[in-house]
Residue, then its C-alpha position, 0 to 999 in steps of 0.5 A: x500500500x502507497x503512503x505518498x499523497x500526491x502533492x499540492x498544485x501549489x507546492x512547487x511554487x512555495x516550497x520543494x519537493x526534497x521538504x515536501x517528502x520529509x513532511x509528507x504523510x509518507x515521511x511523518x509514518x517512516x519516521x514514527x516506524x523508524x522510532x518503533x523499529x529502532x525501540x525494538x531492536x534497542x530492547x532487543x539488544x539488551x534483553x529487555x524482550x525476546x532477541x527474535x522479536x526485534x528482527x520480527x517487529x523492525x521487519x515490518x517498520x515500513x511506511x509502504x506496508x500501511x494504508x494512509x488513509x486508512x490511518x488516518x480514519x483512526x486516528x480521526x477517532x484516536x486522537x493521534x497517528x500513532x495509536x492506530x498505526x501501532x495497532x496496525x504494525x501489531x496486526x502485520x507482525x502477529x501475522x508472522x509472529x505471535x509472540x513477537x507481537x506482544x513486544x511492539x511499542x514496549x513501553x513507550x507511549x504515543x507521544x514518544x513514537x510521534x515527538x521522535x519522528x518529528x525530531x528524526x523529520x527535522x533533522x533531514x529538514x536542517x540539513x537541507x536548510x544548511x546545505x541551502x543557506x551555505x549556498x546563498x551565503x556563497x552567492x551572497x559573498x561574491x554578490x558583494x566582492x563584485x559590486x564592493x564599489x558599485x554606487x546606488x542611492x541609499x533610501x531611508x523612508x523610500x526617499x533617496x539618501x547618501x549613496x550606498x554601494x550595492x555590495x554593501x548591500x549583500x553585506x548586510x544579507x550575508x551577515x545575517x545569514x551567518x547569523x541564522x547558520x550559527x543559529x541552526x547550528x546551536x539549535x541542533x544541540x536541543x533539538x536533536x535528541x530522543x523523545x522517551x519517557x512512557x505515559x507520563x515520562x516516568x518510563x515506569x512499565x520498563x523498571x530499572x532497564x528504562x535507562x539502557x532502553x533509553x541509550x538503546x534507542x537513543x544510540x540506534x537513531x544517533x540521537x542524544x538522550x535528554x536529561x528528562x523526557x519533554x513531553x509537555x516542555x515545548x521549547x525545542x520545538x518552539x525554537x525550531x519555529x521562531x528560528x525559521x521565523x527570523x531566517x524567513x524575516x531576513x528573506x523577506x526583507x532581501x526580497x522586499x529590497x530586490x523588488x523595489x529596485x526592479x520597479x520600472x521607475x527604478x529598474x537597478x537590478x532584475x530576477x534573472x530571466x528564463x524561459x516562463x518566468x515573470x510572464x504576465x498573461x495580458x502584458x507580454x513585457x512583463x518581467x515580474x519579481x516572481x521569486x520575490x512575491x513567494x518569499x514575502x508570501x512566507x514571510x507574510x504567513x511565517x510570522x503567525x504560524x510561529x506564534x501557533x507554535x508558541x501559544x502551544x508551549x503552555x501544555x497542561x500537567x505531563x501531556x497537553x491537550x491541544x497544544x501538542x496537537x496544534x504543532x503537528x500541521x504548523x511546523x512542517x508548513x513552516x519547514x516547508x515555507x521556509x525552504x521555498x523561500x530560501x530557494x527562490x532567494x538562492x535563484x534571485x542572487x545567484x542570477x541577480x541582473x544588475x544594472x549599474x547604468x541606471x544606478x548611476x543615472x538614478x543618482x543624478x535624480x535630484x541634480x546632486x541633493x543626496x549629496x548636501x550632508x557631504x557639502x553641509x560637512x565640508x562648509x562646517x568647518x570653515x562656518x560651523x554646523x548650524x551656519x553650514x546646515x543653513x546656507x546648503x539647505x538655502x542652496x537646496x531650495x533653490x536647487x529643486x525651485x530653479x532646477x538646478x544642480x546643487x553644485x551650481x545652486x551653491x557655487x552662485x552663493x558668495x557665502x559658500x564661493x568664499x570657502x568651497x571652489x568649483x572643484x570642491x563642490x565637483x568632488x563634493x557631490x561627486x557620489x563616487x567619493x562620498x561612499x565613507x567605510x563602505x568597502x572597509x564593512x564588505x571586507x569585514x563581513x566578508x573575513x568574518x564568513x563561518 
């Protein structure tokens, strides 16, 4: 029997099909057969049952054999999926071995069986996250080393600044990658590790033989063993949410940044450009920022599935009721968000069209005006602040009155000819020139890769 769902219409555009097997039904029963058939051989191994047994159960630990729908009806009316799927793998290893049968889900409870193979589900999903995120980290370093010293306007409220450099730019996303690499890495020491404690946590139905059962099953799945089992204590999986959360916002703001820069009024950088995508079905010039529009839907829809996560850590007494049930759909679609994101960000930086044209022409849009605080700084010195700030901000009036350059607004005022000559105010407003530690901080972040 097949346990694959098909997938959804829409999973190829918000996520991908490696995050979608891990989380699939198909996925999520492996991962509960892996815990059931690594608990047999575990207690098998020490003698805590029959050797035979072990074989005979693990034998029968895989996710083909069951019928997913059918699963599914049960556990409509259980609860949860793993008490009709232990009834299920109970019934196909007493068809070969009675005595075997007894000993499947020896003193576990469901919760262990589920908790485990989520942990087992999440450790596949990381290292896709890892692997990803080393891959944009890599897109975004060279996006940086080459664009070091390529100015564009800076734009603070959505209204032009002093300029910036576009590497610096990637800078800043490569940093905060960094961060979430260092921040997955952390989280694997929680988060990785056996769910096993019985009904409710006291592995009582095991006697003095709980702890090498635990080692047992904890070493079969390379998974460490906790201080305590966690049933009801959430946090590790919380943390799973709200890390994705912050890596997710990031994306977010990546794309947020590359969309407004390919505006059509803009127009400094494009996604790159294949064959049927960015289409418009009216428009045929369109060239719509389509990987930019998935990751801000994810991180539109992130944000409130993270808080499900955690309003579901306050759990009642030793096992929740709710909470615990609230997690089951909302971290594999925050899993799966999390990795479509990532991927249209890795498609976006590694094809990333610049245009360093318009950049350049873009900050001649106001004849020189984002450049005043490098003028007002200059005249400062020879007038002080408060004099300066008011003779370039009248040469600024008169500028966007008059339209004209700023440089040639302030060169006709004696007050600033009699400090800054036609040469000063060229270099001055010169966007070139006024780019201060940009190159310093791309060369840093750059140093400072993991």
């Amino acid at each position: 029997m097949n346990a694959r769902r098909s997938r959804s219409l829409l999973d190829p555009l918000f996520t991908t099909d490696r995050m979608r097997a891990i989380f699939s039904d198909h996925g999520r029963l492996q991962a509960m057969l892996d815990f059931e058939a690594a608990l047999a051989r575990g207690e098998a191994r020490i003698g805590a049952i029959p050797q035979g047994a072990g074989a005979a159960i693990a034998e029968q630990c895989r996710a083909d054999f069951f019928d997913v729908d059918a699963l599914g009806a049960g556990a409509a009316q259980s609860g949860n999926t793993a008490i009709p799927l232990v009834k299920e793998l109970t019934a196909r290893v007493a068809a070969r071995d009675r005595d075997a049968a007894r000993y499947v889900h020896w003193g576990a409870t469901s919760q262990d069986a589920m908790d485990t193979g989520l942990v087992l589900q999440l450790r596949e999903a990381l290292v896709v996250l890892e692997s990803d995120l080393a891959r944009l980290a890599a897109a975004l370093a060279a996006l940086a080393q080459a664009h070091a010293a390529t100015p564009l306007a800076g734009r603070t409220w959505l209204q032009q600044g002093p300029p910036v450099t576009l590497g610096l730019k990637a800078a800043g996303f490569l940093s905060a990658v960094e961060r979430h690499r260092v921040r997955l890495g952390e989280l694997k020491k929680r988060v990785l590790v056996l769910q096993f404690g019985g009904a409710v946590g006291t592995l009582a139905a095991l006697g003095p033989r709980a702890g090498e059962v635990a080692a047992a099953v904890g070493g079969t799945l390379g998974l460490a063993v906790p201080d305590l089992p966690w049933h009801a204590q959430r946090d590790r999986v919380a943390e799973v949410a709200t890390t994705l959360g912050l890596l997710v916002g990031t994306l977010g703001k990546l794309a947020r940044d590359v969309s407004l820069l390919m505006q059509t009024e803009v127009g400094e950088v494009a996604e790159p450009s294949t064959s049927g995508r960015g289409g418009s079905s009216t428009m045929p010039h369109k060239r719509n920022p389509v990987g930019c529009a998935v990751i801000l839907a994810a991180a539109a829809r992130v944000p409130a599935l993270a808080s499900v996560m955690l309003s579901a850590i306050v759990q009642e007494h030793e096992r929740g009721l709710g909470g615990w049930h609230a997690e089951w759909e909302t971290l594999p679609e925050i899993c799966a968000l999390a990795a479509g994101a990532l991927a249209q960000a890795i498609v976006i930086v590694e094809g990333l069209h610049v245009d360093a044209a318009r950049m350049a022409k873009n900050l001649d849009l106001t004849q020189g005006l984002i450049l005043a605080e490098a003028v007002s700084i200059a005249l400062a010195e020879k007038l002080g602040k408060a004099k300066a700030h008011e003779l370039v901000e009248e040469a600024a009036a008169r500028s966007v009155a008059e339209r004209l350059p700023l440089r040639d607004a302030l060169a006709a005022d004696a007050r600033v000819a009699a400090h800054l000559s036609a040469a000063d105010l060229e270099r001055l407003t010169d966007p070139a020139r006024y780019l201060g530690e940009a190159e310093a901080l791309v060369a840093r972040a750059l140093a400072r890769r993991s």
